[in-house]
N, C-alpha and C positions, 0 to 999 in steps of 0.2 A: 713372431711378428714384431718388426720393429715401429714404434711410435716417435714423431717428432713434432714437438712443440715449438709451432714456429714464434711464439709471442718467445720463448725463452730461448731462441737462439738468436732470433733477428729481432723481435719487438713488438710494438702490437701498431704501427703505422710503419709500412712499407711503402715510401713510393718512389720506388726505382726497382728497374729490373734486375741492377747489381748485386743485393743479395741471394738471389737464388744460386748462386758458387758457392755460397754457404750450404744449403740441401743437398745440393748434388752432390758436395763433398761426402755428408752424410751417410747417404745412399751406397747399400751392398746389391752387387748385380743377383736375380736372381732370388730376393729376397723382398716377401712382402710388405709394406709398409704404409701407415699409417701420416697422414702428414695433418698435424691435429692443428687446426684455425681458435680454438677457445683463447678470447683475452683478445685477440686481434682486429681492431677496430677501423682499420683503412689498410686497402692495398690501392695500388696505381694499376690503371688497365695494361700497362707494360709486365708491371710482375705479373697480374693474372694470365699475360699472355705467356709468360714464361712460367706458369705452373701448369698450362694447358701441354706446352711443349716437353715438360715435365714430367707427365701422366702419359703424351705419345712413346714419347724415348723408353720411360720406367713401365711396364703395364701391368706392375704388382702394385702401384700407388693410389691409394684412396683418400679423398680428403672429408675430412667428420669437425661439426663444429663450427660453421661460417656462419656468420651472423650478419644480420643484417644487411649493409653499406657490401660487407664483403661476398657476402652469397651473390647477393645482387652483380657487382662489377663479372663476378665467375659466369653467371650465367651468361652476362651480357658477350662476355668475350667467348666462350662455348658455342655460343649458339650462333653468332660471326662466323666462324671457325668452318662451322659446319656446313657455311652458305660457301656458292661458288661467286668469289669476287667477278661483276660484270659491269666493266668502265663502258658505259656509252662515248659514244664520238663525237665529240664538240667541231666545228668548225668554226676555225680560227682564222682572224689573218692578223700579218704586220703591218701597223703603219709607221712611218718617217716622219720625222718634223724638222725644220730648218731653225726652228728657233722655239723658245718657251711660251710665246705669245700661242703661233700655231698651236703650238701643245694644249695651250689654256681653250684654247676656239674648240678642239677638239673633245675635251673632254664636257664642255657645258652640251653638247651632242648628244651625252650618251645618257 
């Protein structure tokens, strides 16, 4: 089983999605692995989105060791993940202005 320390390949604040090309580099198809969080004290919900996709793509990937702030954003994005996005229907219209005055009348309206 392979182990990967993310604090010593990327750092212990991730916030961008862009390191995770580093993992995946990492990453043998077929092989089980460890993707170890010890030391690592912020991730961005973008990276945790991309270790969720991570864990879809890989399904030998377990992650041991989040702490805190980081467990936390994982869950928060897991369990997202797991809901069916459902955009209600707003209705909308456009309006037109002739000029910035109408525009100013129009928004003391609102």
């Amino acid at each position: 089983m392979e182990r990967i320390k993310v604090k010593d390949v990327i750092g212990k604040e991730v916030r961008s999605r862009i390191p995770i090309v580093v993992l995946k580099a990492m990453l043998k198809p077929n092989v089980r692995c460890v993707i170890d969080m010890a030391g690592v004290t912020f991730i961005s919900r973008s990276f945790a989105d991309e270790l969720y996709n991570l864990q879809q793509d890989y399904r030998l990937i377990t992650f041991e060791n989040q702490a805190g702030g980081v467990m936390k954003m994982m869950q928060v994005v897991w369990s997202g993940r797991s809901k069916k996005r459902v955009r209600s229907t707003e209705i909308a219209t456009t309006e037109s202005f002739a000029s910035i005055e109408d525009f100013s009348k129009f928004l003391l309206t609102i």
